[in-house]
N, C-alpha and C positions, 0 to 999 in steps of 0.2 A: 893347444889351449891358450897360448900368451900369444898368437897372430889372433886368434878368434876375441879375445880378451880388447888385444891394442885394436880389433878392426870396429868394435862396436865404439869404441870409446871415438873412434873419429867420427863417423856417424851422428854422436849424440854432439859431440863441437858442432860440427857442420847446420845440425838444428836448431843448438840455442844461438849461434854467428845468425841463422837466419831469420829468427825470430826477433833478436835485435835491432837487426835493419827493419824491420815493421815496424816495431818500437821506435825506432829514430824517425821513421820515415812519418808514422804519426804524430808524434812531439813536433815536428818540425812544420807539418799541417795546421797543428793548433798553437802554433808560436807567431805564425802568418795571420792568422785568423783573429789572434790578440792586438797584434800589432795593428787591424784595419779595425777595429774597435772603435765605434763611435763616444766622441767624449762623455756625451751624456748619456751611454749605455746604464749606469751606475741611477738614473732619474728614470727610467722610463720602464714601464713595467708590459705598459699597452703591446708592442712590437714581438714581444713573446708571445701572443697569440696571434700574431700574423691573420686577422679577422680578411684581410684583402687578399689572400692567395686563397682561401678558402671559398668567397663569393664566385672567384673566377670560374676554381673548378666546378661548384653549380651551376655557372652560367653556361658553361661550356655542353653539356647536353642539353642545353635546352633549346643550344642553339642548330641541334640535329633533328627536332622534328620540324624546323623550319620546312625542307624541303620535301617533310611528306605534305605541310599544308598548300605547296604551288599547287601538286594534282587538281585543287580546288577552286583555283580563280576561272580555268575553263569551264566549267560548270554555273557559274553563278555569270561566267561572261551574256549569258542570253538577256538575264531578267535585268539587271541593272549594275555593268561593268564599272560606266563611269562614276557613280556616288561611290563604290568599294576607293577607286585610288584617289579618290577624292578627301575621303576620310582618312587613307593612312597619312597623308603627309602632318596633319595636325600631329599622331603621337611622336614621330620622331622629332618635331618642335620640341614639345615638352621636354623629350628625353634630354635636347642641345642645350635647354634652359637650365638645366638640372648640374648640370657639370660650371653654371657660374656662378653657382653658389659654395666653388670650391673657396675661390678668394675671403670668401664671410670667413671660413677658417682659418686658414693662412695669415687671417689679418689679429689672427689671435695672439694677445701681448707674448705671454709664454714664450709659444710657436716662434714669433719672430724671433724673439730674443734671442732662443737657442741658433734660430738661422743666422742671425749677427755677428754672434761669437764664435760659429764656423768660420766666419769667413777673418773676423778678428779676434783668435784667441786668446790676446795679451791684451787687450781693451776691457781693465780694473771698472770703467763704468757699465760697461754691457754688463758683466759679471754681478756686479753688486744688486744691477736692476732686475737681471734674473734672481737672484738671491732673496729681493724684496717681497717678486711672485712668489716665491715656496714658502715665505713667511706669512703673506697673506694666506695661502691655503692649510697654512699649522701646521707643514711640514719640515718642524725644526731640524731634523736631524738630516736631512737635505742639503737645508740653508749651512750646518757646521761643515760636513762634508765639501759642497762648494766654494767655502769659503776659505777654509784653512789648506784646502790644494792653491788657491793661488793667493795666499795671503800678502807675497811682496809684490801682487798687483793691484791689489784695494788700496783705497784711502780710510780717511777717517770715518766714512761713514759705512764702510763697508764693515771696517773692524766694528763700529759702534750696534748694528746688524748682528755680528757675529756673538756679540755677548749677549744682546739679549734674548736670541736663539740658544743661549747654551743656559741664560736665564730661565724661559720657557719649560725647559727640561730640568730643572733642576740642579745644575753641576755650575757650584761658585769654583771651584778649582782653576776650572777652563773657562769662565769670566775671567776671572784674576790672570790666567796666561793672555787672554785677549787683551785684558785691558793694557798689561806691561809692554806690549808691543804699542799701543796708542801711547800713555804714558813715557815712552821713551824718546817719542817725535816729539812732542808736545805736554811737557810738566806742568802746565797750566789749561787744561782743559777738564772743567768744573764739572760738567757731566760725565766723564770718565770716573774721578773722584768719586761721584755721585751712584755710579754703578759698583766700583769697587768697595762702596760702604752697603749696598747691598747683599751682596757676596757674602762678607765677613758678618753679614744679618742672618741670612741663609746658613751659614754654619755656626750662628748664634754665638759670634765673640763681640758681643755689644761694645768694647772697648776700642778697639780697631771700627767698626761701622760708625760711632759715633765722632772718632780721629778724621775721618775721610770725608762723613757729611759737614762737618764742621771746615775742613778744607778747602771744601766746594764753597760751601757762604762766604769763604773767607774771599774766595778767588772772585765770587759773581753774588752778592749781596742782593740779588734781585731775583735770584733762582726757585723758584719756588719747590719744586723737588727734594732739593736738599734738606730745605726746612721741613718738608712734609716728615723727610725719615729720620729727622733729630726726634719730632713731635711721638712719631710712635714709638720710637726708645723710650722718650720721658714715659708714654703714657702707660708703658707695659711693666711700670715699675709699681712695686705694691710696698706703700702708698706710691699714687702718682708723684712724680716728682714737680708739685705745683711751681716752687719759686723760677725753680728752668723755666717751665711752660710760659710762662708769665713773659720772663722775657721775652722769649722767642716770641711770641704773637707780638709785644711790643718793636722788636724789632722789625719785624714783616711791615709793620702798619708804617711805622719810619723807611723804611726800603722801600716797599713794593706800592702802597698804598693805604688808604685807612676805607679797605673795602669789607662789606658787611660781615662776611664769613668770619673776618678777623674780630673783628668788635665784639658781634656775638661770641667766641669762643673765649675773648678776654674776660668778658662781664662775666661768662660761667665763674674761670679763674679764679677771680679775684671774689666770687660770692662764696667758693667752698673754702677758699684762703682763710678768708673773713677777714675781709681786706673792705668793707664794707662801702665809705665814701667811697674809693675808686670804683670798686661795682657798680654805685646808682650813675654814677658818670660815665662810665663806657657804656651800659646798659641803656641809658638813653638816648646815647648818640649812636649804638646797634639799632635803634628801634629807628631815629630819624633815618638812617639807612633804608631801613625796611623795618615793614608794618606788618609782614605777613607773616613771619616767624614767630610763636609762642615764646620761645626759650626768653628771649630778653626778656619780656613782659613780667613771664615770672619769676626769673635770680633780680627783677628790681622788686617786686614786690617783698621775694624774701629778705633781702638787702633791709628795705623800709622798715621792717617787720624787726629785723635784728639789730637797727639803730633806732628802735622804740618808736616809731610812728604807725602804729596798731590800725589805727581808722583807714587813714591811707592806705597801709598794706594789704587791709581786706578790700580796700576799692579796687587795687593793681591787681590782686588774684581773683577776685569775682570775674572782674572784666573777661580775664586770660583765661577765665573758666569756659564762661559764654559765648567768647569769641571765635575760641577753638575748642569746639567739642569734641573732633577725631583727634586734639593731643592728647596724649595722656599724661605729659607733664604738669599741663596746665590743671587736669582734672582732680588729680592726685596730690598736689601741693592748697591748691585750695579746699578739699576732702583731709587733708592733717590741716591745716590751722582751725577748719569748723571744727574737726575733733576734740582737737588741743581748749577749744572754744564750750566741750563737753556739748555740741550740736549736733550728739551721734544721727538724728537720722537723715538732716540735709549732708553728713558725712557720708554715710554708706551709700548715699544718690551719685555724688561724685564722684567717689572710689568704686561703685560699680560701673560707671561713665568711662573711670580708667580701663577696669579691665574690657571694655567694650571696644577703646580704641587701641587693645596691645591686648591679648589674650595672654602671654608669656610674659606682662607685667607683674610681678613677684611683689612688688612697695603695694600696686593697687590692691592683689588680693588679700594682702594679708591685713592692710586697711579697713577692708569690706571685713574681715573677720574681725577683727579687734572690734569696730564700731559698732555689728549685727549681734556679738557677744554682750555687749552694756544692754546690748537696750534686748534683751537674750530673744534673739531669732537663731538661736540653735539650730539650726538646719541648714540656714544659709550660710551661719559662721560657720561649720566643720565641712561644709564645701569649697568654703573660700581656703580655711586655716590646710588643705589639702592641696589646691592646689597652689599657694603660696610655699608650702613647702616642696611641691616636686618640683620649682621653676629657681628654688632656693633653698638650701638644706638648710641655712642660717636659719630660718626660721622656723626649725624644730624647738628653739628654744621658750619662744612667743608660745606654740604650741603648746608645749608639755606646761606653762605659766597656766593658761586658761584651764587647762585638762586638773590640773593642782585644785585650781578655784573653784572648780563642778564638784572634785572627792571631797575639798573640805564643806562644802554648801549641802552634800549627803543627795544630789540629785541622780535618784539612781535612774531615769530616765535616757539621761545622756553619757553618763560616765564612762559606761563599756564600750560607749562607740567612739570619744573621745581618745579612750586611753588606746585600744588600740589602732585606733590610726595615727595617733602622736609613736606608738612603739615603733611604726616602719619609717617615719620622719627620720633619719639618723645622718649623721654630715660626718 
């Protein structure tokens, strides 16, 4: 029993010794296999359907009934041999033509690229300029992968590539790791800054984004960018942070230029500031810029209006009314001064003018409702007062005012329709 015992027991070694050496002898097949791995194996998805081994083997029978159709040329040799070989040599032309439209491909940016950086794999330019193709085709997580395998082969623009691919995607973490490696060659590189105050935007620590755009301006006073992402900091503050704003566009115009965009955005500024002369003053040197933007036309007429020049003011928002029918700024601001002017129905003409040129203008409808309410067109006010409230919860308060005025006035006509659609108004 202990020979029969120890004879199986060797038997079962000798099986799993030899099931191992398969084991290795496989491992060591697919260790070879890895190692001849094309670099850009990891980019290419096409080459797994080998679509060109597949054409062959259909070509391949098809090229066996070739010589059941010779039987055939004897046959047809009586009636007219020569026009048969006369006509085949044209398709093999085509066919010869057809193979030089390989090079169309081959001459494909991509394609080549990849063939360049075969042959120079340590060539940081080849690299980055393929990196730009997969970024043009928005395949950012591509552009990371090829990038941070050979990141001490790129320069600056490769790194600068690399974050805004990892921007694209969302992940300020690995901005911030890209950017410390640019950052570290070069501490004074204002777009870097300018990216890594995005970043810190992205995970929403405004104090840190606004440290780093502020950096940037500091480094290149000309940058436009930088200023851009101070402005929506300011702007995204409740209230706006005007005095900031102010500056900064005054800045810009000192730096950069005293170009329209800037002006106009000053003249708003300083009109909701109620900064009033400076308003009429950049407001009309926004307009000598350009003629074709409402916005000036009407923060001067406001301006006028609010340093007591009444006559003038209704000339500057008339105009800005008429001029520009598809604003709705324009429509809308001269639609409250007629109001204000108790001229509810050339009011409600303009303020339904607004809602014409901005359908989700919330000021206009609620305009058309307040001014359709005096002069009681009831029907068209609780259309308006409806949809100014669903573009604007605020103005359930307006709402449930007028709904108050119909209960005390005893109008049982409108009251029940009022009161319940002021009841789903709620903010």
């Amino acid at each position: 029993m202990m020979t029969g015992l120890y004879f199986n027991r060797s038997l079962i070694i000798l099986f799993l010794s030899f099931v191992s050496f398969l084991a290795i002898g496989l491992g060591g097949s697919n260790a070879v296999a890895n190692d001849t791995q094309d670099e850009f194996a990891l980019f290419e998805t096409a080459p797994k359907k080998k679509p060109v081994k597949k054409t062959e083997s259909k070509k391949a029978p098809d090229a066996k009934p070739a010589p059941t159709a010779t039987p055939t040329p004897p046959v047809a040799t009586p009636t007219a041999t020569p026009s048969a070989p006369e006509a085949a040599p044209p398709v093999p032309a085509k066919a010869e033509a057809e193979p030089a439209k390989a090079p169309v491909v081959s001459t494909d940016k991509f394609e080549q690229l990849k063939a360049e950086i075969r042959k120079n794999p340590k060539d940081g330019k080849l690299i980055t300029d393929l990196a730009e193709e997969l970024f043009k085709r928005k395949e950012y997580e591509k552009v990371t992968l090829l990038l941070w395998k050979h990141i001490d082969k790129i320069d600056r623009r490769g790194i600068i590539l690399l974050t805004k691919a990892h921007e694209q995607r969302n992940e300020p973490a690995e901005m911030m790791r890209a950017l410390n490696v640019e950052l570290g060659k070069d501490d004074k590189d204002f777009e870097a800054y300018t990216l890594m105050a995005k970043a810190y935007a992205i995970q929403r620590k405004s104090k840190e984004a606004m440290e780093n755009y502020k950096k940037a301006v500091e480094l290149n006073p000309k940058y436009e960018p930088a200023y851009d992402g101070l402005i929506e900091l300011y702007q995204k503050r409740e209230p706006p942070n005007l005095y900031e704003l102010r500056i900064l566009f005054q800045d810009m115009i000192a730096n950069i230029g005293p170009r329209p965009q800037y002006l106009r955005k000053l003249c708003e500024i300083n009109t909701m500031d109620g900064t009033y002369d400076a308003a009429i003053t950049t407001c009309k040197e926004a307009i000598a810029k350009d003629t074709k933007v409402a916005d000036p036309f009407v923060y001067l007429g406001v301006s006028q209006r609010a340093n007591g020049d009444d006559a003038i003011a209704l000339q500057t928002l008339k105009k800005a009314a008429l001029d520009f029918p598809k604003a709705e700024i324009a429509q809308y601001y001269y639609g409250r001064l007629l109001e204000e002017q108790k001229n509810y129905v050339d009011a409600m003409r303009f303020y339904k003018a607004g809602t014409e040129a901005d359908s989700q203008a919330a000021r206009s409808w609620l305009g058309l409702a307040t001014s359709s309410f005096e002069i009681r067109k009831y029907e068209l006010s609780l259309i308006a007062y409806k949809n100014a409230c669903k573009y604007d919860k605020k103005n359930a308060v307006a709402f449930r005012k007028a709904t108050s005025i119909l209960r005390n006035a005893k109008n049982g006509q409108w009251i029940d329709k009022f009161e319940s659609a002021s009841d789903t108004c709620t903010f």
